[in-house]
VOPAGU-2260 file (C-alpha; in pm, 1 decimal, decimal comma):
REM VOPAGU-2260
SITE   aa  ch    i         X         Y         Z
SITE  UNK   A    0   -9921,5    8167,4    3684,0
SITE  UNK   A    1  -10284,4    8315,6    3684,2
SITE  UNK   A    2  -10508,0    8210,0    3473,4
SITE  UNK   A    3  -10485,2    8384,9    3095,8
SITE  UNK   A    4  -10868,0    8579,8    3052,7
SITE  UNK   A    5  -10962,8    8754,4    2678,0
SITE  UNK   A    6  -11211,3    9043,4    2618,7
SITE  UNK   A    7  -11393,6    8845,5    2278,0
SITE  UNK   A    8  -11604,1    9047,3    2034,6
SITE  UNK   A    9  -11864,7    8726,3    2002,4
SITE  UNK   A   10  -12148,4    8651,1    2213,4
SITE  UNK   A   11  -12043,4    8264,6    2470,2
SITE  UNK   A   12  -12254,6    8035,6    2567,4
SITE  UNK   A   13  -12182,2    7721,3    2790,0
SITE  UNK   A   14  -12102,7    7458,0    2629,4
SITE  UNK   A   15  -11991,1    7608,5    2292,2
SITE  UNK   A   16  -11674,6    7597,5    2073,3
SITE  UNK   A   17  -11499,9    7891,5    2047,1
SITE  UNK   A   18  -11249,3    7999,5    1756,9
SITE  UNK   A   19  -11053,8    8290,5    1906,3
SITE  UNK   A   20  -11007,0    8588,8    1716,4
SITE  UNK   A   21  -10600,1    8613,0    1552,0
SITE  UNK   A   22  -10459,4    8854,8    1785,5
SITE  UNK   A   23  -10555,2    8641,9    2049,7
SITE  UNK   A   24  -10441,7    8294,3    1909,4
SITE  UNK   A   25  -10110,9    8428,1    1782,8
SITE  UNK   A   26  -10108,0    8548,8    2184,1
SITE  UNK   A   27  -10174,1    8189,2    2274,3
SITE  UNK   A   28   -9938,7    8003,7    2027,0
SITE  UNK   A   29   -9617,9    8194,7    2039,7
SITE  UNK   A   30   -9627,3    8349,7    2382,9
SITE  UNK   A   31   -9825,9    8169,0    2650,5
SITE  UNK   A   32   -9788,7    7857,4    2447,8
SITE  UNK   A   33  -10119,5    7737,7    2612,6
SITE  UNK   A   34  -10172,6    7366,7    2573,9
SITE  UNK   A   35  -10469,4    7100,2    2479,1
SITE  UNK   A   36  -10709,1    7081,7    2834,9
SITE  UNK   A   37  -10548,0    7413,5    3009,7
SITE  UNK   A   38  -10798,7    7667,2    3147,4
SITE  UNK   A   39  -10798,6    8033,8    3013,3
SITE  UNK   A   40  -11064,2    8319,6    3091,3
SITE  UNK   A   41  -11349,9    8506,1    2831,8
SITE  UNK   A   42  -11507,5    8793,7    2863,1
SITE  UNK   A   43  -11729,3    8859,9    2583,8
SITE  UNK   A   44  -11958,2    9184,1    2516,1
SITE  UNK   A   45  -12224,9    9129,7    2735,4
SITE  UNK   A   46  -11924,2    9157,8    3041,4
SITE  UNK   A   47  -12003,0    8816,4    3166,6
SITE  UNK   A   48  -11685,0    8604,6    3209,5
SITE  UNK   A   49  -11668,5    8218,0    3147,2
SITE  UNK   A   50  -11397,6    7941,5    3199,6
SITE  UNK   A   51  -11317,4    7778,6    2941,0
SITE  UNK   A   52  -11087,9    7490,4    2814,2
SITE  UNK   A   53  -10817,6    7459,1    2519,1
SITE  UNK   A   54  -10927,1    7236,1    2258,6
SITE  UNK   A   55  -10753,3    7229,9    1941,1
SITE  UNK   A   56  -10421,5    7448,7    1890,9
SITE  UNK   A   57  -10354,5    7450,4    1538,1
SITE  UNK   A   58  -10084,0    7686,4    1360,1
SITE  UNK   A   59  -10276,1    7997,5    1343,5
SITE  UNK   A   60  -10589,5    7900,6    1536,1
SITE  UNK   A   61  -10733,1    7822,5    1901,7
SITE  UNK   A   62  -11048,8    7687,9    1942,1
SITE  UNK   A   63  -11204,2    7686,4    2323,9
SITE  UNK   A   64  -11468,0    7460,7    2463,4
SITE  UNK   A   65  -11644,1    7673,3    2720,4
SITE  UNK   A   66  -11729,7    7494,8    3040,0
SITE  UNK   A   67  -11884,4    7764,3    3280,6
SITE  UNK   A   68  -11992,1    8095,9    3353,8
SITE  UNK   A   69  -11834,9    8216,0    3665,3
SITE  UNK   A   70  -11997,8    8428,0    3903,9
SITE  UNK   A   71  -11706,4    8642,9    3950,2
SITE  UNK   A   72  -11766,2    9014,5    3947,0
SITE  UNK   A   73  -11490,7    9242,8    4058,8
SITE  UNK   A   74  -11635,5    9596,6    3986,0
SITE  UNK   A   75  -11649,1    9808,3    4205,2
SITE  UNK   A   76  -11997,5    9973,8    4316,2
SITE  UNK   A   77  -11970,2   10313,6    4244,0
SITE  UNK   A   78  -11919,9   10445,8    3891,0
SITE  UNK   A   79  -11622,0   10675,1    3870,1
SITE  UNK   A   80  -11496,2   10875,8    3577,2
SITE  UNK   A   81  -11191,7   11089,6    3588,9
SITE  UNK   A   82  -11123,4   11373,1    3368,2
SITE  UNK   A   83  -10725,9   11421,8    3321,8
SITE  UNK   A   84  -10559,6   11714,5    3179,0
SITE  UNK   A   85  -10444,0   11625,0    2854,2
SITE  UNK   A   86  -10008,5   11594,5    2945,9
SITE  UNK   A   87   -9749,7   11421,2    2761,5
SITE  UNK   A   88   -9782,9   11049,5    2569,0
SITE  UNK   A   89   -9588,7   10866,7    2820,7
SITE  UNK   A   90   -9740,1   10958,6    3093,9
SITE  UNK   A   91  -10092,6   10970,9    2941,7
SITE  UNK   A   92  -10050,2   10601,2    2896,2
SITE  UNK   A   93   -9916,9   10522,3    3297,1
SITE  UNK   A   94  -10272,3   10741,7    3432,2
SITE  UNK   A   95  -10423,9   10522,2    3215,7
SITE  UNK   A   96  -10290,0   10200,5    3247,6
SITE  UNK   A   97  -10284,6   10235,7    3669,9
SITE  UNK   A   98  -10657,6   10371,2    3673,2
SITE  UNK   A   99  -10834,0   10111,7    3527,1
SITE  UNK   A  100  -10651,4    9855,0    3751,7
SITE  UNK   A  101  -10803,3   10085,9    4005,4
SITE  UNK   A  102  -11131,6   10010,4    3886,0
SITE  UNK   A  103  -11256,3   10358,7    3675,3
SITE  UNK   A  104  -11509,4   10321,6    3435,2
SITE  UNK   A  105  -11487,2   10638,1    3235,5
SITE  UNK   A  106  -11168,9   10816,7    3139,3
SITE  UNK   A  107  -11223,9   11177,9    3005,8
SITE  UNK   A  108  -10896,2   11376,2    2890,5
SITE  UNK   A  109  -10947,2   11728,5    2866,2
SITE  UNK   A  110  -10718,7   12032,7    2812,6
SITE  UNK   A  111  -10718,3   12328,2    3013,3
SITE  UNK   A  112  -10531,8   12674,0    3042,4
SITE  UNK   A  113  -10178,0   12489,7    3149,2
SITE  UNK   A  114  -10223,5   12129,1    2948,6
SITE  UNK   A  115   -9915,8   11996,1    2773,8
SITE  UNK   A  116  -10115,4   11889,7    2456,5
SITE  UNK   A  117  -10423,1   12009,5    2263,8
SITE  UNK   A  118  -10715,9   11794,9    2174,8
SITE  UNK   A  119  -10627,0   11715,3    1821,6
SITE  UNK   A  120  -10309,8   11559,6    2000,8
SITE  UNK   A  121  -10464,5   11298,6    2199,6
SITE  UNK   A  122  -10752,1   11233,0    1917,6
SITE  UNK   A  123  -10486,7   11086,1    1733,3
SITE  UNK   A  124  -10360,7   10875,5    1987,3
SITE  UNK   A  125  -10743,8   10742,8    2097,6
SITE  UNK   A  126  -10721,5   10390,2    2003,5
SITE  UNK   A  127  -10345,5   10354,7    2134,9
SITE  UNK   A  128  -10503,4   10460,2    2474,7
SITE  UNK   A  129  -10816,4   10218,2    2453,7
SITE  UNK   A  130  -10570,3    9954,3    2384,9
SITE  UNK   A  131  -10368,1   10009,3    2701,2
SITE  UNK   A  132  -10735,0   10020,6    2907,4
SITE  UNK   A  133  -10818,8    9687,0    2764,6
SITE  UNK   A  134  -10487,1    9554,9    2836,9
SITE  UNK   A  135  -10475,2    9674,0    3179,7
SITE  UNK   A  136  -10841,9    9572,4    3234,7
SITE  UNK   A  137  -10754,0    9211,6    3100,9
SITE  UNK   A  138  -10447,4    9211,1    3372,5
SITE  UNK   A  139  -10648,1    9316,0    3666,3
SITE  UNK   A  140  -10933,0    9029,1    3626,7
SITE  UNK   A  141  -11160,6    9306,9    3529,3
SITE  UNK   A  142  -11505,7    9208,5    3319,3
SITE  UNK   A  143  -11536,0    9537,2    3250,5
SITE  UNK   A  144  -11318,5    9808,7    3007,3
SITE  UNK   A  145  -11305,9   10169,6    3077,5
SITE  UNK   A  146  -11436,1   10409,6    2814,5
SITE  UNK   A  147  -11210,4   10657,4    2717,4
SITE  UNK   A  148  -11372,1   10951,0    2572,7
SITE  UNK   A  149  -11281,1   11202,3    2287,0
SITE  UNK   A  150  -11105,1   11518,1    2444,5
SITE  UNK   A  151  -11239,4   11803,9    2546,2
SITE  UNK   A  152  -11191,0   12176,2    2602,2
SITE  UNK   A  153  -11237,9   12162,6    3033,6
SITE  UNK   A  154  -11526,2   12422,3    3029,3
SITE  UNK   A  155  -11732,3   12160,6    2772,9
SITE  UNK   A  156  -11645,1   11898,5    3094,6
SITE  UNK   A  157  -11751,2   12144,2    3358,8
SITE  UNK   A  158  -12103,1   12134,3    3222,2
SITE  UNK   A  159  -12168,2   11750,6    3273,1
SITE  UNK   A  160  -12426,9   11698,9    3506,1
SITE  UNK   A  161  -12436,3   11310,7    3541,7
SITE  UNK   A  162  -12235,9   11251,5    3856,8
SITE  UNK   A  163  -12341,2   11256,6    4207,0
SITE  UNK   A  164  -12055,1   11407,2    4350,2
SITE  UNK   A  165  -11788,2   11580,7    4160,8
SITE  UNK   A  166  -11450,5   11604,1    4282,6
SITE  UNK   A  167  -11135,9   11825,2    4159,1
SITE  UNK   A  168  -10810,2   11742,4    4309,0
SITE  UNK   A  169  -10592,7   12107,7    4380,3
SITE  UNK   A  170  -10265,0   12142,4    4530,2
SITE  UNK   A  171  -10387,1   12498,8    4719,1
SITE  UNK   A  172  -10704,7   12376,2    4900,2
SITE  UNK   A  173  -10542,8   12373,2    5236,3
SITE  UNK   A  174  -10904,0   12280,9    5387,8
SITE  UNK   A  175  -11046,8   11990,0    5336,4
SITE  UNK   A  176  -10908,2   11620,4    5219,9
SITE  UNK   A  177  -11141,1   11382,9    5040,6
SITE  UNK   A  178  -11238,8   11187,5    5377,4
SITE  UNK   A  179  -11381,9   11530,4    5479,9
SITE  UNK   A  180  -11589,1   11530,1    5193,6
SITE  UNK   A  181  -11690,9   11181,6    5270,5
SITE  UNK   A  182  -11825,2   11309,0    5634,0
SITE  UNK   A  183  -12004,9   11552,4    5493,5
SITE  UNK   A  184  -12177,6   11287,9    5192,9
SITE  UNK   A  185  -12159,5   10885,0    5238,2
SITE  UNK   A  186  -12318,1   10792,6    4941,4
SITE  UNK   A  187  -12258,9   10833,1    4593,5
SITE  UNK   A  188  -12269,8   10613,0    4314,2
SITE  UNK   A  189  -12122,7   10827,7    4082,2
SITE  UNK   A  190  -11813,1   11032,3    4095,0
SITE  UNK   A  191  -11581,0   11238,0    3865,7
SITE  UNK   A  192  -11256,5   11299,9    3963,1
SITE  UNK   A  193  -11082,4   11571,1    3801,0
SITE  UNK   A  194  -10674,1   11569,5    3769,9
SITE  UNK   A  195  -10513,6   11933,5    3668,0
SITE  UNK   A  196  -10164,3   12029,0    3472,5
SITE  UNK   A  197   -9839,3   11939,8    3581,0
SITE  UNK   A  198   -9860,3   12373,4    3607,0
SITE  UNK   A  199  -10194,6   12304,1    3798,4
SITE  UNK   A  200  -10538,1   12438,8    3772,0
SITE  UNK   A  201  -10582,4   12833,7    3740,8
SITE  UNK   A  202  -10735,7   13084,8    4026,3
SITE  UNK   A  203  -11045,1   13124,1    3786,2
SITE  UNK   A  204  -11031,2   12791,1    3671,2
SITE  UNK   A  205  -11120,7   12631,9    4019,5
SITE  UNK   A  206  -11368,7   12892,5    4068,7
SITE  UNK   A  207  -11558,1   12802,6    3779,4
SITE  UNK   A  208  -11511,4   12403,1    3856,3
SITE  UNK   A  209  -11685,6   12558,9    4220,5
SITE  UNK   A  210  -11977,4   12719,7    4044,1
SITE  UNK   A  211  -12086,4   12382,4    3854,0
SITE  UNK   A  212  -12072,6   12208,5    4228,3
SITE  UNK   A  213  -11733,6   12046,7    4192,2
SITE  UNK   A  214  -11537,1   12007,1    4542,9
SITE  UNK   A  215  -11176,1   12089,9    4586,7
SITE  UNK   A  216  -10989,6   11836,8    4803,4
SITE  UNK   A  217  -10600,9   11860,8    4905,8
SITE  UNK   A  218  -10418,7   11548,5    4822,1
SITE  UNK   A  219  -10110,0   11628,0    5140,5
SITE  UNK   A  220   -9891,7   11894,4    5212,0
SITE  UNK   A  221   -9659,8   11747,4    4905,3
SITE  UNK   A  222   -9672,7   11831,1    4548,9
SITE  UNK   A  223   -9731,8   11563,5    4332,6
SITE  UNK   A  224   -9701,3   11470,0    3991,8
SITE  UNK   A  225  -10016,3   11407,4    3767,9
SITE  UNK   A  226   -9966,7   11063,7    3751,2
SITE  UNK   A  227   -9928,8   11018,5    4106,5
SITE  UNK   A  228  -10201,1   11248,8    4166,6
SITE  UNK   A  229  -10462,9   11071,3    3958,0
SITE  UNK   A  230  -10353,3   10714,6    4145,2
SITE  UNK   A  231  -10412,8   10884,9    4467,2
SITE  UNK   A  232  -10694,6   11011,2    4391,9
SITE  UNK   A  233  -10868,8   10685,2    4221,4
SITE  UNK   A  234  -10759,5   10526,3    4549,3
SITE  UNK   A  235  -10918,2   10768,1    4739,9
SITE  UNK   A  236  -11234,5   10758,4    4566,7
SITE  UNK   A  237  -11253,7   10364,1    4609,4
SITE  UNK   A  238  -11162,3   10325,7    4978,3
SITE  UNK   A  239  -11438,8   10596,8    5099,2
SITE  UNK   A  240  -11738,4   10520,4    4811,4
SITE  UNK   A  241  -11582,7   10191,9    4616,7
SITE  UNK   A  242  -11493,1    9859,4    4735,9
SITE  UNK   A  243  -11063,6    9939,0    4811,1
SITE  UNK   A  244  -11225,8    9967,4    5177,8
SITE  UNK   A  245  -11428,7    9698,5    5176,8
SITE  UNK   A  246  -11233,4    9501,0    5507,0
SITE  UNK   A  247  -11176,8    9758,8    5699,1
């Protein structure tokens, strides 16, 4: 079994006790069942991630001696937010879940012409969603948790101006696939990725997503579901400007 790691809301320091927050003891007590002297994992707000030791397991409480920091850091290099079209609960929470293993950073829904869902719908569901990304960030061996931003209408997204190289995944481009955008630009440090419908992007939406420098890329000659589309993509993205191609 890997070793169980904690996002903390408290500042560690070597060679401090630690009295774990409930949610987390409860975790430890009546589902891991950690014992006296085994190792677990914190993370606290500062992203830097220490091993620590079990050292009292009471009925309701863990405390933690912390032994180290490690020097573990498995972010990847370049920043990269996507913005997903806001679709139905369920598979909201798989994008989600499966992208931040993937490494994102920022996660931006947004509704356009053909979403599933208004704004209001998702706003409701926000801390439900940051939940799963701290979950799946915890899972991963992640230090850091992806932000996941209030929704937006997907004109207010178009006019972001933050990212190096802004990418929008549509099942017509028939020209170019992300590794010919990588020929044609190596570096970036920054990249949005944007994921359309389950009905797809509009004609005039993709033209306006042009006109604010965003590149459409074909993801295959297949049509693929937004979940699978936004994996792909986050892949993508990592093997050409992240780390997912670091030994090849």
């Amino acid at each position: 079994m890997s070793t169980p790691r904690f996002f903390v809301n408290c500042k560690v320091r070597v060679g401090s006790r630690v009295s774990l927050e409930k949610e987390i003891a409860h975790h430890i007590i009546h589902s891991l069942r950690l014992k006296k002297g085994e190792k677990l994992v914190l993370v606290d707000p500062s992203e830097r991630e220490f091993i620590c030791s079990v050292e009292d397991v009471g009925r309701r409480e863990v405390q933690v001696h912390v032994l180290e920091e490690s020097e573990n850091n498995p972010e990847s290099p370049v920043h990269v937010a996507v913005g997903i079209s806001l679709v139905t609960a369920s598979k909201l929470d798989t994008i989600i879940r499966h992208i931040t293993e993937l490494g994102v950073t920022e996660i931006i829904p947004f509704q356009a012409e053909r979403s599933q869902l208004k704004c209001h719908h998702v706003q409701k569901r926000k801390r439900r969603l940051n939940e799963i990304a701290k979950s799946a960030s915890q899972q991963s061996g992640r230090i850091k948790i992806p932000s996941v931003s209030d929704a937006v209408l997907l004109d207010e997204l178009l006019e972001r101006n933050d990212y190096a190289l802004k990418l929008v995944s549509w099942e017509k481009e028939t020209s170019k696939c992300i590794r010919d955008i990588y020929k044609e630009q190596q570096k970036a440090d920054n990249v949005i990725v944007l994921i359309g419908p389950e009905g797809g992007f509009t004609e005039e939406e993709i033209q306006k997503s042009v006109e604010k420098g965003f590149k459409p890329f074909s993801l295959g000659p297949r049509i693929l579901r937004c979940e699978t589309a936004a994996i792909v993509s986050v892949a993508l993205v990592q093997h050409y400007w992240g780390d997912l191609g670091i030994f090849s």
